[in-house]
PDB file of N, CA, C, O and CB in Angstrom:
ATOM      1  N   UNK A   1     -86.929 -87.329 -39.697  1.00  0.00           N
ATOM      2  CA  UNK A   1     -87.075 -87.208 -41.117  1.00  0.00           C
ATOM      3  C   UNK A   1     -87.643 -85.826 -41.483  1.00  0.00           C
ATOM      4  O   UNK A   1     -87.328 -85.106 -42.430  1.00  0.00           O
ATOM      5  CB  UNK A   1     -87.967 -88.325 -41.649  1.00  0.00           C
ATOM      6  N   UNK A   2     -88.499 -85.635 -40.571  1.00  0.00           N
ATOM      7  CA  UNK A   2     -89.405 -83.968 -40.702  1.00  0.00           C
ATOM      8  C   UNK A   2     -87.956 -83.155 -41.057  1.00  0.00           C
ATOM      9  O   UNK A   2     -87.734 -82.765 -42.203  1.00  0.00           O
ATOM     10  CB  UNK A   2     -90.420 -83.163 -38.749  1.00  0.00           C
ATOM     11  N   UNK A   3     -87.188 -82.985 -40.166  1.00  0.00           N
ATOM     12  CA  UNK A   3     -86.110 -82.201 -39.824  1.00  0.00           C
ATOM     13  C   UNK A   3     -84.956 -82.435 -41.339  1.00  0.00           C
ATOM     14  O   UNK A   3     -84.388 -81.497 -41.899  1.00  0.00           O
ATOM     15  CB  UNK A   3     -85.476 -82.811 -38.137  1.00  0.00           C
ATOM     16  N   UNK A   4     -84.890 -83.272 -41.573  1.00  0.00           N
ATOM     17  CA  UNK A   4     -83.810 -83.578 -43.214  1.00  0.00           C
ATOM     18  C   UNK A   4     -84.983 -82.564 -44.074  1.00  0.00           C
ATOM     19  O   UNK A   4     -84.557 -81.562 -44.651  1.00  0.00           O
ATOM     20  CB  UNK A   4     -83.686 -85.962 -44.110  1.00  0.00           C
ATOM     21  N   UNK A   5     -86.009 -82.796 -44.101  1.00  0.00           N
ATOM     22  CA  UNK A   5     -87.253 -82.612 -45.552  1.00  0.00           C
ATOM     23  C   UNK A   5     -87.249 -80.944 -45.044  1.00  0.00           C
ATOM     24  O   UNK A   5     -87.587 -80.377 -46.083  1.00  0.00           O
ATOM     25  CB  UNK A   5     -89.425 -83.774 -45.441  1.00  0.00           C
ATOM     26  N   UNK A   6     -87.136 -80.341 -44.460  1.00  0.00           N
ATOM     27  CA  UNK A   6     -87.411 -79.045 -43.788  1.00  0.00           C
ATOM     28  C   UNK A   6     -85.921 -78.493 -44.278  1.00  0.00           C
ATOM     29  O   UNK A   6     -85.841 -77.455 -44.936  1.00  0.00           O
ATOM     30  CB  UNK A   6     -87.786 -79.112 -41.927  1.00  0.00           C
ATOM     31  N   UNK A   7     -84.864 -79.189 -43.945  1.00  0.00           N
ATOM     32  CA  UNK A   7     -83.444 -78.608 -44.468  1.00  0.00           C
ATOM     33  C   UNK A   7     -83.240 -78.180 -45.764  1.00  0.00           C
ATOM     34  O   UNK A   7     -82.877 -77.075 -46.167  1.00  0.00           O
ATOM     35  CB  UNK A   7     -82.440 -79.520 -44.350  1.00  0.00           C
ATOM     36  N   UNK A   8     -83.657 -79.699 -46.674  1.00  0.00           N
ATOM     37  CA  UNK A   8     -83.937 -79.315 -48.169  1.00  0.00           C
ATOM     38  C   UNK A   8     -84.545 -78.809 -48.663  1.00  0.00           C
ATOM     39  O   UNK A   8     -84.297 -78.597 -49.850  1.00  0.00           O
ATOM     40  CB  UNK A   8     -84.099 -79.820 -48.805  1.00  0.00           C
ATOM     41  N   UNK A   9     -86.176 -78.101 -47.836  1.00  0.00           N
ATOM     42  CA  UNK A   9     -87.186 -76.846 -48.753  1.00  0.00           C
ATOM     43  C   UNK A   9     -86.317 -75.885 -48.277  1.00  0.00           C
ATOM     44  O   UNK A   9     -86.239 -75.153 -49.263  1.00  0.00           O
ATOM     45  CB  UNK A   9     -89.090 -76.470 -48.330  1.00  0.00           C
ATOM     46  N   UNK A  10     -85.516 -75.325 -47.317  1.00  0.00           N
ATOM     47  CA  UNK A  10     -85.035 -74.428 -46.913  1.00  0.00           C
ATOM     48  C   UNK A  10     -83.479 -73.709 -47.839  1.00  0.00           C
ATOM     49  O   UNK A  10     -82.983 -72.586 -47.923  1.00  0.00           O
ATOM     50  CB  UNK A  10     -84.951 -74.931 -45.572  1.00  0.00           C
ATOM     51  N   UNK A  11     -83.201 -74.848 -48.304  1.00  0.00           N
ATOM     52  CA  UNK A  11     -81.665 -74.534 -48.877  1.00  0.00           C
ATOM     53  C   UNK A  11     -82.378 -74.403 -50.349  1.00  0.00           C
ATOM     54  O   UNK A  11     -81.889 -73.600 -51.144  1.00  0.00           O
ATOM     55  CB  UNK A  11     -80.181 -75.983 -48.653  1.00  0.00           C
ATOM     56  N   UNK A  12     -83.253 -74.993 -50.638  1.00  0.00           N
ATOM     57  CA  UNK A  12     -83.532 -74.901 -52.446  1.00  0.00           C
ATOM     58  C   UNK A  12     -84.705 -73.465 -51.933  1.00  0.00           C
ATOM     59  O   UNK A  12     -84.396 -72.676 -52.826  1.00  0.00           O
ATOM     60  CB  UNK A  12     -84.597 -76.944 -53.579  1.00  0.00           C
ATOM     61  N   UNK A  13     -85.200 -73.121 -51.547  1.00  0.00           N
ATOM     62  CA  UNK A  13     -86.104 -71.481 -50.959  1.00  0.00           C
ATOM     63  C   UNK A  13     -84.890 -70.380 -51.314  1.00  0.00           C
ATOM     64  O   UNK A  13     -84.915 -69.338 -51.968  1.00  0.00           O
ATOM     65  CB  UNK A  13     -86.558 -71.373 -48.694  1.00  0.00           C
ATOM     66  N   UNK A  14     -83.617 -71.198 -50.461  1.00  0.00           N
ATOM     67  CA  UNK A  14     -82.582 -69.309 -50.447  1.00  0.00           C
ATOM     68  C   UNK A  14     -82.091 -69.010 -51.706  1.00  0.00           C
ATOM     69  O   UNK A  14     -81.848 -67.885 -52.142  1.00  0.00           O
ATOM     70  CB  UNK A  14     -80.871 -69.162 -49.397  1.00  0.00           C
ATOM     71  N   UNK A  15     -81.871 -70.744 -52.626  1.00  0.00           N
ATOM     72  CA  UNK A  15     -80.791 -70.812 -53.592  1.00  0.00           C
ATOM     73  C   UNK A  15     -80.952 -69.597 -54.590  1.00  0.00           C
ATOM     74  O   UNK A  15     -80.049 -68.973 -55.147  1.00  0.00           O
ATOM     75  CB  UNK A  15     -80.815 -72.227 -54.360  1.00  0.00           C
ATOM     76  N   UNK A  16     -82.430 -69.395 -54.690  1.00  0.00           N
ATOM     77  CA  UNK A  16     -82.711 -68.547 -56.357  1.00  0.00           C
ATOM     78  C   UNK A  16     -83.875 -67.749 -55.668  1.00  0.00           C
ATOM     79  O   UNK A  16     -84.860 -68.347 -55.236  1.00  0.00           O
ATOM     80  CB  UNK A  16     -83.359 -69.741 -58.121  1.00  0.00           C
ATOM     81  N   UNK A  17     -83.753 -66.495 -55.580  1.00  0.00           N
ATOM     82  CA  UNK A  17     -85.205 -65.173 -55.778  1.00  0.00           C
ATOM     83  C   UNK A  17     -86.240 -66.224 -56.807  1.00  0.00           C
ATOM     84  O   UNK A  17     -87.435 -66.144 -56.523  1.00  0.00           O
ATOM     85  CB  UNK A  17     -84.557 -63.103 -57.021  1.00  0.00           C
ATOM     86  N   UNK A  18     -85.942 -67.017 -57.758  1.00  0.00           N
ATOM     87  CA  UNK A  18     -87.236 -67.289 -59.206  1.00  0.00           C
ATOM     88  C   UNK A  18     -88.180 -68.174 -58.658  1.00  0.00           C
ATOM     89  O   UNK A  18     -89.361 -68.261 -58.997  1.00  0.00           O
ATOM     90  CB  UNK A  18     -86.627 -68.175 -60.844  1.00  0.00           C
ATOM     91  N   UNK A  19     -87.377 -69.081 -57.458  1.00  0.00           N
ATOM     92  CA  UNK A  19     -88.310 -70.081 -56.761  1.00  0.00           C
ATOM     93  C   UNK A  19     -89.064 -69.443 -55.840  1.00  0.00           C
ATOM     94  O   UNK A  19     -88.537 -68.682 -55.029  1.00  0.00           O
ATOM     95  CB  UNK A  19     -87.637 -71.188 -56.077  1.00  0.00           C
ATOM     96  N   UNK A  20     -90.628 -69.720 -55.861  1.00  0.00           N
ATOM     97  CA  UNK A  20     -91.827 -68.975 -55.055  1.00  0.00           C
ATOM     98  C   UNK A  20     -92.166 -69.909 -54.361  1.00  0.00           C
ATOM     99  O   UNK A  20     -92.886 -69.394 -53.506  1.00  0.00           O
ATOM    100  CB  UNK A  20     -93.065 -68.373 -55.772  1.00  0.00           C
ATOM    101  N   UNK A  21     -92.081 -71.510 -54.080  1.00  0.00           N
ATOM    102  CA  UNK A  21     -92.315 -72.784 -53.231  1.00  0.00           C
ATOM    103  C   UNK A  21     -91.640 -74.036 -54.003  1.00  0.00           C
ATOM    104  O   UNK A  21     -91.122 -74.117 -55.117  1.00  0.00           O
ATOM    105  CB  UNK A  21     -94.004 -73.058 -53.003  1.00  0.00           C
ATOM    106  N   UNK A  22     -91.859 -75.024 -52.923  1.00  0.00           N
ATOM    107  CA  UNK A  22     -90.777 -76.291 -53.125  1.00  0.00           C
ATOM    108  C   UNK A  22     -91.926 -77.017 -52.169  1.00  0.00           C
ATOM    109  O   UNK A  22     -92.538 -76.625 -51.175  1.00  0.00           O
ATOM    110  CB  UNK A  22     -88.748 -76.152 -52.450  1.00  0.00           C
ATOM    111  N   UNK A  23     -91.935 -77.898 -52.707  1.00  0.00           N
ATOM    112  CA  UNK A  23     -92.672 -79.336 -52.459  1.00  0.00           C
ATOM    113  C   UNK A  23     -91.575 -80.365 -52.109  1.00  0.00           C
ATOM    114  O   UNK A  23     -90.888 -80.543 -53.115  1.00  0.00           O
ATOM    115  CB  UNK A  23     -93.540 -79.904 -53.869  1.00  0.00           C
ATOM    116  N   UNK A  24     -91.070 -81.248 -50.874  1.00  0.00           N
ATOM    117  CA  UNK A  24     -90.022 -82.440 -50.867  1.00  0.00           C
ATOM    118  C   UNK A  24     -90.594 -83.453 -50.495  1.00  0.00           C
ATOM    119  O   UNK A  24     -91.359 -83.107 -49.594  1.00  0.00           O
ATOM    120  CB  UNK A  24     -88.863 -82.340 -50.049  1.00  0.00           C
ATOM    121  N   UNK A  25     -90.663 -84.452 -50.657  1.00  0.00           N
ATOM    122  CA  UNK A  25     -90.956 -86.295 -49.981  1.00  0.00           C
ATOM    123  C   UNK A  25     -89.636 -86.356 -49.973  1.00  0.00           C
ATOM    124  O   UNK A  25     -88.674 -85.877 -50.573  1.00  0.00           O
ATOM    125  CB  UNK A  25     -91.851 -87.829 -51.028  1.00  0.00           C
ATOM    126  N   UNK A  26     -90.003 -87.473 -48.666  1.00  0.00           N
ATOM    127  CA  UNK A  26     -88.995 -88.078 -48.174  1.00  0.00           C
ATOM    128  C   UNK A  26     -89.968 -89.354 -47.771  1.00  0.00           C
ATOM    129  O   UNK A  26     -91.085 -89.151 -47.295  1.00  0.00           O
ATOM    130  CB  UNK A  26     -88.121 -87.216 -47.020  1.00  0.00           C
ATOM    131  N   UNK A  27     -89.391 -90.846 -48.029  1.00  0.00           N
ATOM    132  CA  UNK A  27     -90.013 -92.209 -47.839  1.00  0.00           C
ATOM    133  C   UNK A  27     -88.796 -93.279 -47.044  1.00  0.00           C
ATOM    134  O   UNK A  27     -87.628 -93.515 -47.353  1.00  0.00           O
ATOM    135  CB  UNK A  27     -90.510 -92.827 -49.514  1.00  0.00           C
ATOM    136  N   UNK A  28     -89.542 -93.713 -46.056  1.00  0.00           N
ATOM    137  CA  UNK A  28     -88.362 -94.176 -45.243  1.00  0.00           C
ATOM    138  C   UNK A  28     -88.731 -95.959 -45.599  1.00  0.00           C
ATOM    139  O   UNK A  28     -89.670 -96.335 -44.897  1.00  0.00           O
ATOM    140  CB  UNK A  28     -88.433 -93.545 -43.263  1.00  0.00           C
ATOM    141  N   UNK A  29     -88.336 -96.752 -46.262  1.00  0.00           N
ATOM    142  CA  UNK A  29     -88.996 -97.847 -46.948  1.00  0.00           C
ATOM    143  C   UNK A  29     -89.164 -98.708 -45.436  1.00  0.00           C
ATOM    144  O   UNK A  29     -88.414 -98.295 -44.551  1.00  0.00           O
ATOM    145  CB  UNK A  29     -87.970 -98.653 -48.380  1.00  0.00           C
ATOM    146  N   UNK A  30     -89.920 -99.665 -45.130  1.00  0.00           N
ATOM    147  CA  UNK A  30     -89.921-100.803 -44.240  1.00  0.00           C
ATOM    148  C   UNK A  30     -89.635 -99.632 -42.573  1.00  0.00           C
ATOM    149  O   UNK A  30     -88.697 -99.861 -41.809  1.00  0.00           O
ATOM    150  CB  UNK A  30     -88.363-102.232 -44.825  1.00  0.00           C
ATOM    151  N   UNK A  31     -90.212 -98.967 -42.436  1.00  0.00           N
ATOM    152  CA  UNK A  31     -89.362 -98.424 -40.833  1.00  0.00           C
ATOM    153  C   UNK A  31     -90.469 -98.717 -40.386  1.00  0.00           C
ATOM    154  O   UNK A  31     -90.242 -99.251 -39.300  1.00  0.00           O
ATOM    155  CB  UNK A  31     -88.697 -96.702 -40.369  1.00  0.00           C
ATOM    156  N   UNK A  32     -91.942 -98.683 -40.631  1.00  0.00           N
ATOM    157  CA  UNK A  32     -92.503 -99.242 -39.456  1.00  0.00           C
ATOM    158  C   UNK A  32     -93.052-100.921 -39.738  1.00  0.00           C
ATOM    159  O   UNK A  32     -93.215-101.285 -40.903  1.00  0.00           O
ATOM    160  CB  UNK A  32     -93.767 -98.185 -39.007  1.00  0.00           C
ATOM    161  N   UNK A  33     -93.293-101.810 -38.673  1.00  0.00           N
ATOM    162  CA  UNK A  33     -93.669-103.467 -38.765  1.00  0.00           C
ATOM    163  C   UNK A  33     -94.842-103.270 -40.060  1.00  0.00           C
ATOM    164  O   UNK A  33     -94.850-103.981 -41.065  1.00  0.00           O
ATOM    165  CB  UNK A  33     -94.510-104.292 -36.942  1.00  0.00           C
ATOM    166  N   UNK A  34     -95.560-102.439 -39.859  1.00  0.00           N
ATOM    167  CA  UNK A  34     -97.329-103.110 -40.214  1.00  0.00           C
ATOM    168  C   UNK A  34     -97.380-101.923 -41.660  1.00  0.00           C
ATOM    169  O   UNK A  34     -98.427-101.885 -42.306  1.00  0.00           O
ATOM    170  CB  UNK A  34     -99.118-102.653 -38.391  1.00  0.00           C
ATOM    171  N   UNK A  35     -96.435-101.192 -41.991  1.00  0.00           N
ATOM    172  CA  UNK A  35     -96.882-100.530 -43.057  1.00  0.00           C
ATOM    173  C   UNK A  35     -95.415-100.658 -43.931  1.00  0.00           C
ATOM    174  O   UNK A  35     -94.285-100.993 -43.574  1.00  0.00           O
ATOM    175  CB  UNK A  35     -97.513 -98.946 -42.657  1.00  0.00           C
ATOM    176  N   UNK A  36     -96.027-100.191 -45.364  1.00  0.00           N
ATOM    177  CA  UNK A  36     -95.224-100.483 -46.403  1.00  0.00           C
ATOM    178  C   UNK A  36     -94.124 -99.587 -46.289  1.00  0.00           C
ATOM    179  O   UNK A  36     -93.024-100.098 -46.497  1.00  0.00           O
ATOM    180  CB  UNK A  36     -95.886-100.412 -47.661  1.00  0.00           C
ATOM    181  N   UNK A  37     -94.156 -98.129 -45.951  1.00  0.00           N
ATOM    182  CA  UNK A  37     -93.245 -96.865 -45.627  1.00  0.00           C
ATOM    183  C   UNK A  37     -93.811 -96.008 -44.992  1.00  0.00           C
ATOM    184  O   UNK A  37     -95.033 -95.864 -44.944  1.00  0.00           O
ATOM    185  CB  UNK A  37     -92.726 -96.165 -46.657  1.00  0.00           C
ATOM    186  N   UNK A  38     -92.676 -95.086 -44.219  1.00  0.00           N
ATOM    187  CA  UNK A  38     -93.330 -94.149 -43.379  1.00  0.00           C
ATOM    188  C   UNK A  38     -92.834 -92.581 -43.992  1.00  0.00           C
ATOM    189  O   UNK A  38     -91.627 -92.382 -44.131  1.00  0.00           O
ATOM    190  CB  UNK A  38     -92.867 -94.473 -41.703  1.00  0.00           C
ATOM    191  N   UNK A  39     -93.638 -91.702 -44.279  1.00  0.00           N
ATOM    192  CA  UNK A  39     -92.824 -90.299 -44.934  1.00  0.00           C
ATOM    193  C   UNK A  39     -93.304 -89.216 -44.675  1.00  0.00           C
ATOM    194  O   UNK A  39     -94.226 -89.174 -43.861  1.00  0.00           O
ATOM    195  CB  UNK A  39     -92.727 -90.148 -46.351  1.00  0.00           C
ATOM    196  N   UNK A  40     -92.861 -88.106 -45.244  1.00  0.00           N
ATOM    197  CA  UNK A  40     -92.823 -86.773 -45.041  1.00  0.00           C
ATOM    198  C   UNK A  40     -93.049 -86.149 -46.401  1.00  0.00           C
ATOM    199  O   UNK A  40     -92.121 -86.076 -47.208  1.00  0.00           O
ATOM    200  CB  UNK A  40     -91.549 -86.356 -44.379  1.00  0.00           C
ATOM    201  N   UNK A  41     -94.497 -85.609 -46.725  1.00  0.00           N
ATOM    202  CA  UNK A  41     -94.121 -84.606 -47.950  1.00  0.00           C
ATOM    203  C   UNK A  41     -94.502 -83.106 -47.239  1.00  0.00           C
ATOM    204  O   UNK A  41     -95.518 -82.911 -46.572  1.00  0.00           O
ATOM    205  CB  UNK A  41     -95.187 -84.963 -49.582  1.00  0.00           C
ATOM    206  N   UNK A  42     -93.442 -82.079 -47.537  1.00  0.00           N
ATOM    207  CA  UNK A  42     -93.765 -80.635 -47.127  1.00  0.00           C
ATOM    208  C   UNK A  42     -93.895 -79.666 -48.158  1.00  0.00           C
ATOM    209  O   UNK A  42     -93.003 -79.619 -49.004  1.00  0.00           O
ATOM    210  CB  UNK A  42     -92.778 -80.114 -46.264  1.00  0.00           C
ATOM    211  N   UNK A  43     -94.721 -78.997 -48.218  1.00  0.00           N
ATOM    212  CA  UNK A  43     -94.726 -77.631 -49.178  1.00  0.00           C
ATOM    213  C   UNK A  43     -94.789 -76.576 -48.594  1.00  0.00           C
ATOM    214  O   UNK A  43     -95.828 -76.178 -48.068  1.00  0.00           O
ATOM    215  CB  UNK A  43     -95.749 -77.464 -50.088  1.00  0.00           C
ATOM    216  N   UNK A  44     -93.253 -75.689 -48.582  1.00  0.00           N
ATOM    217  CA  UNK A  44     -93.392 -74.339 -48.265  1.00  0.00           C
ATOM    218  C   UNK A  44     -93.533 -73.154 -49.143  1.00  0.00           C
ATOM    219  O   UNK A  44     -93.319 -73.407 -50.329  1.00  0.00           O
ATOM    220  CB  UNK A  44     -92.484 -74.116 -47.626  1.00  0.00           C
ATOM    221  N   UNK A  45     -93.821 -71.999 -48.885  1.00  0.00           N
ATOM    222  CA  UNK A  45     -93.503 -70.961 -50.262  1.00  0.00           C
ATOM    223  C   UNK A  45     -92.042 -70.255 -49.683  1.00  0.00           C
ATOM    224  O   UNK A  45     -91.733 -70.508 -48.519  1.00  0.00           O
ATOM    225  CB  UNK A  45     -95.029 -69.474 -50.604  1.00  0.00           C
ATOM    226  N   UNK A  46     -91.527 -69.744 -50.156  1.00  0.00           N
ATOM    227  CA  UNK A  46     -90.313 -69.369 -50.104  1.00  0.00           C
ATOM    228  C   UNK A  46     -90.160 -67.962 -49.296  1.00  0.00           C
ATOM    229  O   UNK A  46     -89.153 -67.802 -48.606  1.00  0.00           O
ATOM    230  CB  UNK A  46     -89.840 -69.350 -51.472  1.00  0.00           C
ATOM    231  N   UNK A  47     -90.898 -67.200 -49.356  1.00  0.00           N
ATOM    232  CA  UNK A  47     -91.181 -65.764 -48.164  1.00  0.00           C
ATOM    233  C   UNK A  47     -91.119 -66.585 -46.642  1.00  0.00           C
ATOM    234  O   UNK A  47     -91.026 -65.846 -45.662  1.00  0.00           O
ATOM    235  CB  UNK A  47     -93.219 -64.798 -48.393  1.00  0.00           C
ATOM    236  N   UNK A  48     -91.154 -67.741 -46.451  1.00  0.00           N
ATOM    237  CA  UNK A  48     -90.819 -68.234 -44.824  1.00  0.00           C
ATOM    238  C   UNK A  48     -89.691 -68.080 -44.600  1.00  0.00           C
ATOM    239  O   UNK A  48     -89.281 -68.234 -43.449  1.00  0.00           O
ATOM    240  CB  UNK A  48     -91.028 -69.622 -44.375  1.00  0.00           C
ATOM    241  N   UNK A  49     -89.011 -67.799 -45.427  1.00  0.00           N
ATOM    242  CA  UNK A  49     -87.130 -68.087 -45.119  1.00  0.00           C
ATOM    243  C   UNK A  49     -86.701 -67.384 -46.104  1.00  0.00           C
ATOM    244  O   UNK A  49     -85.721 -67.746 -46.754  1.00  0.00           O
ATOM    245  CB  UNK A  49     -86.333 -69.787 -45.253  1.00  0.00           C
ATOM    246  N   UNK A  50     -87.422 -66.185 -46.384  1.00  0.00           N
ATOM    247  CA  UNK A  50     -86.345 -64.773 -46.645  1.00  0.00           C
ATOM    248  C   UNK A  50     -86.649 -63.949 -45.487  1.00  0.00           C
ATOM    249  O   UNK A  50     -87.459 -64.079 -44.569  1.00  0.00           O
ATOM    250  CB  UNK A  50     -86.647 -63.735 -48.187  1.00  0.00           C
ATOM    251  N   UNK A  51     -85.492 -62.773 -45.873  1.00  0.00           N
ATOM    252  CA  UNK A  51     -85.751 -61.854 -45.250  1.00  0.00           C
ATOM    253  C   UNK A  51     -86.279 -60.518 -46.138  1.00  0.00           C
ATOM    254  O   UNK A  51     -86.585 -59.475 -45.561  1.00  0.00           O
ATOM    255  CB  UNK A  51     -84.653 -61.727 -44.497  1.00  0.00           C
TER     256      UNK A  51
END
C-alpha cells in the first residue's frame, strides 16, 4: 500500500511547478483480524522528485 500512496504523491508532485507538497491516505478497510483498517497517510514536498 506504502508503494500505491508513494506513486500518487509522486505523479500529482511532477503534474504542476504550483504544487509545493501533497498529503495521500490510503485505508485498506477490514485487512487486519483485530483492527477496524490498516493505512498509509504520506506527506511529501515536491523538491523530492524534481530535478
Amino acid at each position: 500500500m506504502e508503494k500505491f500512496v508513494l506513486h500518487i504523491v509522486r505523479n500529482l508532485c511532477v503534474a504542476s511547478d504550483a504544487i509545493e507538497a501533497v498529503k495521500a491516505r490510503s485505508q485498506k478497510p477490514i485487512a487486519l483480524s483485530l483492527a477496524h483498517s490498516s493505512g498509509v497517510e504520506m506527506t511529501r514536498f515536491c523538491d523530492a522528485f524534481r530535478r
